[in-house]
Backbone as CSV, one residue per row, in Angstrom:
resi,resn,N_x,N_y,N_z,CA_x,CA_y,CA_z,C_x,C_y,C_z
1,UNK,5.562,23.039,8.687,5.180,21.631,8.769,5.394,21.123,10.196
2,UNK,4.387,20.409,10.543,4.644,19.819,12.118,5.403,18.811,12.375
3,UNK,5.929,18.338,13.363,6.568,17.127,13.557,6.067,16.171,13.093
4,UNK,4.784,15.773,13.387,3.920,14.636,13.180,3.906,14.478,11.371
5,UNK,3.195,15.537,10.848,3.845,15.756,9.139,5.075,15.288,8.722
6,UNK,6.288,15.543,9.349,7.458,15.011,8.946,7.519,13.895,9.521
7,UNK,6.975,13.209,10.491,7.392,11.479,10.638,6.516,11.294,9.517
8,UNK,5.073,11.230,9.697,4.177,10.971,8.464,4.904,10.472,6.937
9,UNK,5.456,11.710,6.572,6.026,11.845,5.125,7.401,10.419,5.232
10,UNK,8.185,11.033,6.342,9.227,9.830,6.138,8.867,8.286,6.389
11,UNK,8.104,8.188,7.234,7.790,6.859,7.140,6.731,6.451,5.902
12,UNK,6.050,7.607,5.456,5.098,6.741,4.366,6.653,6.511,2.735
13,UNK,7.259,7.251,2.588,8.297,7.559,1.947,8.957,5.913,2.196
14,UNK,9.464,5.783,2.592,10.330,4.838,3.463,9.497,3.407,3.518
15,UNK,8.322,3.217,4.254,7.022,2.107,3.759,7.143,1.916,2.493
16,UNK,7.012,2.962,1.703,6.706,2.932,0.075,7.742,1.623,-0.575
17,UNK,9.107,2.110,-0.122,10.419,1.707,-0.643,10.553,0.265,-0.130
18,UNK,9.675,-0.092,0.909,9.885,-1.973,1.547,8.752,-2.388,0.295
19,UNK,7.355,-1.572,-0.246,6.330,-2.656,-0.376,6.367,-2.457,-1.769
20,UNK,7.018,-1.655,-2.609,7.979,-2.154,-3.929,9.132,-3.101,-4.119
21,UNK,10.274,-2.891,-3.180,10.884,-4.266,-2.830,10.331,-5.648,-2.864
22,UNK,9.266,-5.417,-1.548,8.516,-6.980,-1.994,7.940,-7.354,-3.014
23,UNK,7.321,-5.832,-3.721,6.324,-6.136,-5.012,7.501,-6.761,-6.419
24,UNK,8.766,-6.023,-6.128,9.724,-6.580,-6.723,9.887,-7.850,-7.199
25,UNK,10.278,-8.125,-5.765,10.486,-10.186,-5.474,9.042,-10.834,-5.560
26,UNK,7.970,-10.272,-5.983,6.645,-10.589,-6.665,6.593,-10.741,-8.152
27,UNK,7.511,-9.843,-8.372,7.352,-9.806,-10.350,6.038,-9.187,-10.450
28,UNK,5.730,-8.097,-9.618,4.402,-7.420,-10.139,5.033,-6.241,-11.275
29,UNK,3.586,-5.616,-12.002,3.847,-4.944,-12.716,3.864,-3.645,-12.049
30,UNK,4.407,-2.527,-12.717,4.271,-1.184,-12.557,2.914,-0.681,-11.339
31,UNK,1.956,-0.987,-11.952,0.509,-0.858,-11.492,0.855,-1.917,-10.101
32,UNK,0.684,-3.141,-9.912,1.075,-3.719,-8.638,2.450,-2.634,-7.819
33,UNK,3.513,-2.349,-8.156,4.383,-1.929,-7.336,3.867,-0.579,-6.825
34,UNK,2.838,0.317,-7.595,1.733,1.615,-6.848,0.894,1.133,-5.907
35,UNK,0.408,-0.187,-6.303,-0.603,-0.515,-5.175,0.158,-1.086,-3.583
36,UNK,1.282,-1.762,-3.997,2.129,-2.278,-2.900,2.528,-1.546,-1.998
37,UNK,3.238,-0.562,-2.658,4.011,0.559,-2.154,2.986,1.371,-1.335
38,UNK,1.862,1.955,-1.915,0.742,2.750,-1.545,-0.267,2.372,-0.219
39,UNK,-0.142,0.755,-0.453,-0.955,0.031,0.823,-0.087,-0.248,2.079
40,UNK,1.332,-0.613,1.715,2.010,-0.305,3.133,2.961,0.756,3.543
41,UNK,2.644,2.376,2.683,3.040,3.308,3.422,1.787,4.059,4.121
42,UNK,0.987,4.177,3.740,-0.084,4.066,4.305,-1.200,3.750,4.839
43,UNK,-0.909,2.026,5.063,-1.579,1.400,6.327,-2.182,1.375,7.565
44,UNK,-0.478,1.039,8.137,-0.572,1.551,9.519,-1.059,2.927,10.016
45,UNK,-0.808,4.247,9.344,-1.243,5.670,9.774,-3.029,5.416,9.300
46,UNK,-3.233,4.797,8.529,-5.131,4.523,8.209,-5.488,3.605,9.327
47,UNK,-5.144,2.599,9.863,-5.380,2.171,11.037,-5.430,3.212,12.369
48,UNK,-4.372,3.808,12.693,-4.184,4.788,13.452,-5.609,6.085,13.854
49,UNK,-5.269,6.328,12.139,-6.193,7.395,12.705,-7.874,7.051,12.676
50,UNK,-8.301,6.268,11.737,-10.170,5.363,11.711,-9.907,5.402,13.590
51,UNK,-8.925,4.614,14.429,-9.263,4.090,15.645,-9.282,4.971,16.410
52,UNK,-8.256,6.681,16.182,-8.263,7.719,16.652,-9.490,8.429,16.150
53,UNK,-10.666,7.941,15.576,-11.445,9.269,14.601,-11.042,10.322,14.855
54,UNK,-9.696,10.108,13.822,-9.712,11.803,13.331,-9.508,11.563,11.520
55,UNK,-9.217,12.890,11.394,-9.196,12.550,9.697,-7.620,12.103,9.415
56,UNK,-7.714,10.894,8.187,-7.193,10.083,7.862,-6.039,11.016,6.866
57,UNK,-4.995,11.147,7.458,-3.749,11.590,6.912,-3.479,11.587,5.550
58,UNK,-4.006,11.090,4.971,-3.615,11.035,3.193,-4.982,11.389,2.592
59,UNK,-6.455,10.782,3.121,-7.141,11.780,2.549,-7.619,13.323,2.538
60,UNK,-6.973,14.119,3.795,-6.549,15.161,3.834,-5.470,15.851,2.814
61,UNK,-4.375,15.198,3.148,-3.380,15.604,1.954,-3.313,14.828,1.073
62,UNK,-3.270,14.274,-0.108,-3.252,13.326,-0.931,-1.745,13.141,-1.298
63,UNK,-1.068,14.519,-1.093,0.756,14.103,-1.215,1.518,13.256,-0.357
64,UNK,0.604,12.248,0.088,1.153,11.040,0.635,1.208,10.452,-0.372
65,UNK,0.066,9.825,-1.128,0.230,8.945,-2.098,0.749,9.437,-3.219
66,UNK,1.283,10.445,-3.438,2.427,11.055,-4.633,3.529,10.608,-4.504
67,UNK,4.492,10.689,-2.603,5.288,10.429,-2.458,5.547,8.593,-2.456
68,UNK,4.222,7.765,-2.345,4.617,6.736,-2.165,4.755,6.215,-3.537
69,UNK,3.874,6.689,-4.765,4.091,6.439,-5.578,5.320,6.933,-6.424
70,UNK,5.979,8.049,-6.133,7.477,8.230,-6.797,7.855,6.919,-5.844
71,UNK,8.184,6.646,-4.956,8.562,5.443,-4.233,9.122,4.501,-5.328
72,UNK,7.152,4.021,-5.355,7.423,2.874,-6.139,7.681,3.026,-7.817
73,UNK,7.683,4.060,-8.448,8.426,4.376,-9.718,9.879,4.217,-9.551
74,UNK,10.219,4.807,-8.479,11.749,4.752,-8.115,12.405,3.203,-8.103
75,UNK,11.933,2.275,-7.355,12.405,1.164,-6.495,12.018,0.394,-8.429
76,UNK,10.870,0.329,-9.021,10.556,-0.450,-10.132,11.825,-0.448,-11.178
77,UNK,12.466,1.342,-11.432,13.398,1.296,-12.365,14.489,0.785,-11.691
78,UNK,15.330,0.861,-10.377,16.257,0.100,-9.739,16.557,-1.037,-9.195
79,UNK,15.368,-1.778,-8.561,15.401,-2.702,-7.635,16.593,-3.883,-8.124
80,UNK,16.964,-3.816,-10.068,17.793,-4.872,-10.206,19.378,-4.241,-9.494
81,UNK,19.216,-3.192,-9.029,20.875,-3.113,-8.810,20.889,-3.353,-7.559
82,UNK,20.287,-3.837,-6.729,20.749,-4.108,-5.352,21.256,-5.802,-5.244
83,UNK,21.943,-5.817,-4.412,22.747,-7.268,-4.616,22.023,-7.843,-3.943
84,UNK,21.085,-7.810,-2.761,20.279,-8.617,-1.804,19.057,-7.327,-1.209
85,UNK,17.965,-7.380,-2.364,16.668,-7.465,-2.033,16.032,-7.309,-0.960
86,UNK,16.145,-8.764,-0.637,16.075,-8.652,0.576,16.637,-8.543,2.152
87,UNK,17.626,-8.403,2.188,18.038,-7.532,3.164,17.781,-6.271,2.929
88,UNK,17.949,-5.385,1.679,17.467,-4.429,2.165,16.216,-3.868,2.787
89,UNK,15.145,-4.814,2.202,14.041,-4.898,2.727,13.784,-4.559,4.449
90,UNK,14.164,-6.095,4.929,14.623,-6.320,6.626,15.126,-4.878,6.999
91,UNK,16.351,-4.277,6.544,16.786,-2.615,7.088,16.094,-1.681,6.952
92,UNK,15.550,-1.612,5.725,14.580,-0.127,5.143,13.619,-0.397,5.970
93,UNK,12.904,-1.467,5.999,11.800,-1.366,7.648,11.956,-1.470,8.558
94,UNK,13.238,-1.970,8.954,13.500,-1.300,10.612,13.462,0.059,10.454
95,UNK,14.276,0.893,9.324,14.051,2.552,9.762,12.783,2.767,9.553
96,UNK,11.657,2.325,9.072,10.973,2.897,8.811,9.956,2.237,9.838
97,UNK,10.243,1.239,10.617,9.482,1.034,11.890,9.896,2.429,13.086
98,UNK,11.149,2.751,13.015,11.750,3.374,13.786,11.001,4.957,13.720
99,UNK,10.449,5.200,12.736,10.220,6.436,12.167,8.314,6.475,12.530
100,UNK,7.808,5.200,12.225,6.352,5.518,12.002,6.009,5.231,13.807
101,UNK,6.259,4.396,14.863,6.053,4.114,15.776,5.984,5.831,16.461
102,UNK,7.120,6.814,16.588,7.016,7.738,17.188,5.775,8.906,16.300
103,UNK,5.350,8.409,14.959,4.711,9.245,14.420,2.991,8.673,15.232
104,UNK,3.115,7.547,15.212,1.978,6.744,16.109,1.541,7.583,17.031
105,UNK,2.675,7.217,17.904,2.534,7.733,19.280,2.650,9.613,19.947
106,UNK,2.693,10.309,18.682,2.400,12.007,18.870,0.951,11.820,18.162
107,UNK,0.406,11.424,17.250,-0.756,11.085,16.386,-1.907,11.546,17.841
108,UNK,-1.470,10.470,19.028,-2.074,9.687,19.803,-2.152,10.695,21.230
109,UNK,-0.522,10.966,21.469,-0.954,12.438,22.463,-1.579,13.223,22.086
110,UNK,-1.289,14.097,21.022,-2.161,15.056,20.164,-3.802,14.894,20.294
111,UNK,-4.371,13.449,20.563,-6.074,13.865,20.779,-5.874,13.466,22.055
112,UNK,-4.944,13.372,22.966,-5.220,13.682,24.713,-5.448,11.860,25.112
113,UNK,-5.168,11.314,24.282,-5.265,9.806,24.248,-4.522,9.639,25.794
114,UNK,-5.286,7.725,26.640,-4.823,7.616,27.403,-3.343,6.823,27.498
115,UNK,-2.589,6.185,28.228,-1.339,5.914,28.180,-1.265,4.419,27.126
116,UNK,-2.621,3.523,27.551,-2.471,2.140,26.930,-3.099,3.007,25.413
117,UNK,-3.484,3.844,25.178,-3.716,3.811,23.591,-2.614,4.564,22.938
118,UNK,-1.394,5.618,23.508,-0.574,5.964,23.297,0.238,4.330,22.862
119,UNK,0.249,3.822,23.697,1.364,2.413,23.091,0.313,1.771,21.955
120,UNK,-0.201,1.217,22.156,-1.295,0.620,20.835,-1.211,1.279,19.827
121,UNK,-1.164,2.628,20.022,-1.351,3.530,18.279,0.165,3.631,17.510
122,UNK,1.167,3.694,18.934,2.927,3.531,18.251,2.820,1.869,17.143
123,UNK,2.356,1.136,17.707,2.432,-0.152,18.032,1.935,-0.353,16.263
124,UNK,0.456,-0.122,15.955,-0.652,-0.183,15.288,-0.189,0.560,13.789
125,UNK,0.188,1.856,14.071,1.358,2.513,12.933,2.406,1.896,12.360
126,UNK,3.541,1.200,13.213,4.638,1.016,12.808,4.449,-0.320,11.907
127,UNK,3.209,-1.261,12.290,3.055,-2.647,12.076,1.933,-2.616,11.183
128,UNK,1.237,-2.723,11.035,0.093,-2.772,9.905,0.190,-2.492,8.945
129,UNK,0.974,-1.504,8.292,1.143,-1.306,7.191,2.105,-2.491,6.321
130,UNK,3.234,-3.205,7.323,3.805,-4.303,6.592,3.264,-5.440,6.701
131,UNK,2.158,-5.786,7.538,2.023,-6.896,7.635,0.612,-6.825,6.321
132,UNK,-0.038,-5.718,6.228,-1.026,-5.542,4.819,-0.069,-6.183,3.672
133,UNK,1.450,-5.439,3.448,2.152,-5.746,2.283,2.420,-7.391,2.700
134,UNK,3.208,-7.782,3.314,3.526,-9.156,3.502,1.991,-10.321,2.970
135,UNK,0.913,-9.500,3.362,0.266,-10.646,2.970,-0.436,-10.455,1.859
136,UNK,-0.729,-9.567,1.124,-1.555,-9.112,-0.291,-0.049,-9.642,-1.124
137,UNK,0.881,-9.811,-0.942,2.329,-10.103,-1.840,2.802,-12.367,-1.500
138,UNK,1.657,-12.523,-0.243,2.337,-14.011,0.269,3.209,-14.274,0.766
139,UNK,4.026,-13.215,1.357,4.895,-13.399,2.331,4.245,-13.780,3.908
140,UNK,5.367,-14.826,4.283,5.535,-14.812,5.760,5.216,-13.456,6.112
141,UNK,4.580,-12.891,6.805,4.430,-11.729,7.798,5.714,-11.092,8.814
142,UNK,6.496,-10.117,8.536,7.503,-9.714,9.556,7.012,-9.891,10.986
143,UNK,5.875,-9.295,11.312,5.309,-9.177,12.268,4.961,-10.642,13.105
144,UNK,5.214,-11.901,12.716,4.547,-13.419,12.949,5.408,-13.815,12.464
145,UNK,7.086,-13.669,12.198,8.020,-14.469,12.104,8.754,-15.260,13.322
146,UNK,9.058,-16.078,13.871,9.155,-17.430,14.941,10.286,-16.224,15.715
147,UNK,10.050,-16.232,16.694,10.742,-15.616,17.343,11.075,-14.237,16.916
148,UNK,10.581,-13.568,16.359,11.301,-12.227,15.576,10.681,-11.031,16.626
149,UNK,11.893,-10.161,16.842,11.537,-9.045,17.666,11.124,-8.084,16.420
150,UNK,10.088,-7.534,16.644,8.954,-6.945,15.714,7.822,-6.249,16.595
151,UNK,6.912,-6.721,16.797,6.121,-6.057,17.616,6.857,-5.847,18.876
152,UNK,7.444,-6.170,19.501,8.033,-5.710,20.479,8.608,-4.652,20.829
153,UNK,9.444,-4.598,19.736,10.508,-3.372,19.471,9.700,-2.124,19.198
154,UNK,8.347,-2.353,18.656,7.426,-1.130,18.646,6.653,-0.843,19.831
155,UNK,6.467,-2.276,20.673,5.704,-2.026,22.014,7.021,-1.077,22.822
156,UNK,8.421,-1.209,22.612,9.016,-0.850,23.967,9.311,0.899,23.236
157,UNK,9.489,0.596,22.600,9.895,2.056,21.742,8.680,3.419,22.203
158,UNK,7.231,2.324,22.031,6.157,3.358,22.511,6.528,3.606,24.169
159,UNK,6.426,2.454,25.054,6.338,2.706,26.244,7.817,4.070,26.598
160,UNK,8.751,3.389,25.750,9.999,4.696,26.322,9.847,5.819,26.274
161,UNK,8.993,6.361,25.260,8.069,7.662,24.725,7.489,8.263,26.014
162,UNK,7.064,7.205,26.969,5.940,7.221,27.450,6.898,7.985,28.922
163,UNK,7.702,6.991,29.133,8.398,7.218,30.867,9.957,8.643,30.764
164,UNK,9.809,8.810,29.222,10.705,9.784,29.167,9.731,11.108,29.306
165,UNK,8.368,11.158,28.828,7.343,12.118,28.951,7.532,12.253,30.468
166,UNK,7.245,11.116,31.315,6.771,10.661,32.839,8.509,11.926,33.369
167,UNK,9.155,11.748,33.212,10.253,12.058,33.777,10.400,13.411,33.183
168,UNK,9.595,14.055,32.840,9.444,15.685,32.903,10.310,15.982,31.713
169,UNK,10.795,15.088,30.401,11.649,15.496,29.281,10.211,15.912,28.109
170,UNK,10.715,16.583,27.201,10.243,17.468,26.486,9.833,15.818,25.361
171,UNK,8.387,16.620,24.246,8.423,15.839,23.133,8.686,15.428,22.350
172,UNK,9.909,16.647,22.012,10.888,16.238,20.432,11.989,15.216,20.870
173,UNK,12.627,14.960,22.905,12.849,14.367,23.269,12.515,12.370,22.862
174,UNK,11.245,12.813,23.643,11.020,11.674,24.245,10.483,10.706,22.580
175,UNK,9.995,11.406,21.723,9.986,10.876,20.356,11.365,10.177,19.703
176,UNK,12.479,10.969,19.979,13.637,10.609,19.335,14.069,9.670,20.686
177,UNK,13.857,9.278,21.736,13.804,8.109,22.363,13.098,7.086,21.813
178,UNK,12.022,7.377,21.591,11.183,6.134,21.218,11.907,5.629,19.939
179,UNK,12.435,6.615,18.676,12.877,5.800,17.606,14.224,4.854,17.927
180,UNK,14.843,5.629,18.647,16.058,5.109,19.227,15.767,3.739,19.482
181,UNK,14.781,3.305,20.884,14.785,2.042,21.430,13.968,1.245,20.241
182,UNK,13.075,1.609,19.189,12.497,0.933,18.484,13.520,0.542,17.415
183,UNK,14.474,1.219,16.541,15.326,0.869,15.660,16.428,0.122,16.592
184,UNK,17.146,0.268,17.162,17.945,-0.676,18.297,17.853,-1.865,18.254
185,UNK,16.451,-2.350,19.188,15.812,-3.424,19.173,15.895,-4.050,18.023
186,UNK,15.390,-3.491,17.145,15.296,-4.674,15.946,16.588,-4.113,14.941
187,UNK,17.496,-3.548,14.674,18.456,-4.039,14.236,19.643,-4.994,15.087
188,UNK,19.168,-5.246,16.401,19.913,-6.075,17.208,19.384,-7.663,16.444
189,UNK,17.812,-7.349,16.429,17.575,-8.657,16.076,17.572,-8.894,14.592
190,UNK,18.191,-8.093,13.533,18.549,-8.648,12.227,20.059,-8.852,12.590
191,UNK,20.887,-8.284,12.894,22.575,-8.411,13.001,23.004,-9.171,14.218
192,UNK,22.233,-9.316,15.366,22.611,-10.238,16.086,21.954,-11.413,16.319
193,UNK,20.672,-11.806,16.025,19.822,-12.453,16.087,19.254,-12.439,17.313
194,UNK,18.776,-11.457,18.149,18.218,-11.603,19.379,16.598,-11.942,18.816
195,UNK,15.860,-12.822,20.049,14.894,-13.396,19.088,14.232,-13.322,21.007
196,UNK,12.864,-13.865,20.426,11.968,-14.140,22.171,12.037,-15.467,21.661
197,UNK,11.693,-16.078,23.209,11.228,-17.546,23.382,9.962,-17.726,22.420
198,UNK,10.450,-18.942,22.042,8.973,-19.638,21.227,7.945,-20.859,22.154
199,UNK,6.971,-20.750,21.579,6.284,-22.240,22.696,6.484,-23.457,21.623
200,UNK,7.002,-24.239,21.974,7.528,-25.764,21.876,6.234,-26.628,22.590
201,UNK,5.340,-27.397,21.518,4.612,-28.300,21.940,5.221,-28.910,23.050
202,UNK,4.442,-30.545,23.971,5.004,-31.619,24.736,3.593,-32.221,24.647
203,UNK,4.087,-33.310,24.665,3.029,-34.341,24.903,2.201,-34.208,25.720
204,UNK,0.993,-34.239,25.778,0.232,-34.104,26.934,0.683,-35.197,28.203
205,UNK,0.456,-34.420,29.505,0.641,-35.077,30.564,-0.419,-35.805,30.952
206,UNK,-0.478,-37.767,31.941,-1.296,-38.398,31.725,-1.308,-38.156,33.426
């Protein structure tokens, strides 16, 4: 199995387990928590690869959507024993931002891609797939929360990928950099609240 196969699997694995959670705090049925689970572990990598034309990772193997669906069988019979939902939510997708961004961004070397589509495809992977679940479920969007480091943490995670390549380090390297600065980032900003500036209307000037 290749590297790219094993981010693949863990992040669609891992996706699966946030978009049953939410389907959870939805009160969907069985059938909703397959579709939840199923649309944001494999989102972002269907974005990825349509923009890469190459062939689309799960309709090649279809044991993506096996694994996302034990997922969401799994999360449906448990979800009452967790004490806060949602936090786990917020954590299980930071790792699993942490996980799909570097699967992005080998996806993306692998067809000889240039440097700005190497970051776009980390970027495009890690994020699309939750922001599909957030909004087919009516959630606020992770990705468009007021200040929330989110896309960011996937923009810098790709670029580190990028200047650890630049600096003559190897790929299994510079991948486990990228998850590094991408999970970092945003568990700084669930446990510490690091956040970006927001724009604050003003009155127009006369």
């Amino acid at each position: 199995m290749t590297a790219l196969a094993v981010l693949d699997y863990a992040s669609v694995f891992i996706f699966a387990l946030t978009g049953a959670l939410v389907a959870s705090r939805a009160q969907l049925d069985l059938v909703g928590f397959v579709f939840v689970a199923c649309l944001t572990a494999v989102g972002g990598g269907t974005v990825r690869d349509v923009i890469l034309d190459r062939g689309v990772f799960w309709v090649a193997e279809p044991s993506f959507i096996m694994v996302a669906t034990a997922a969401a069988f799994f999360v449906f019979f448990t979800a009452h024993l967790l004490e806060s939902r949602l936090k786990a939510i917020f954590w299980l997708d930071a790792v699993a931002l942490a996980v799909a961004v570097p699967a992005g961004v080998a996806a993306a070397l692998g067809m000889n891609a240039l440097w700005p589509v190497v970051v776009i495809m980390g970027v495009a992977t890690g994020c699309f797939g939750g922001l599909m679940r957030d909004v087919v479920c009516n959630e606020v969007p992770l990705v468009l929360k007021q200040g929330e480091l989110y896309v960011t943490c996937a923009l810098a995670g790709a670029a580190s990928s990028l200047a650890l390549l630049s600096l003559g380090q190897p790929l299994g390297l510079a991948l486990i950099g990228c998850a590094a600065v991408t999970f970092g980032l945003r568990a700084g900003s669930l446990a510490f609240g690091w956040r970006l500036p927001v724009y604050k209307s003003r009155p127009p000037r006369r």
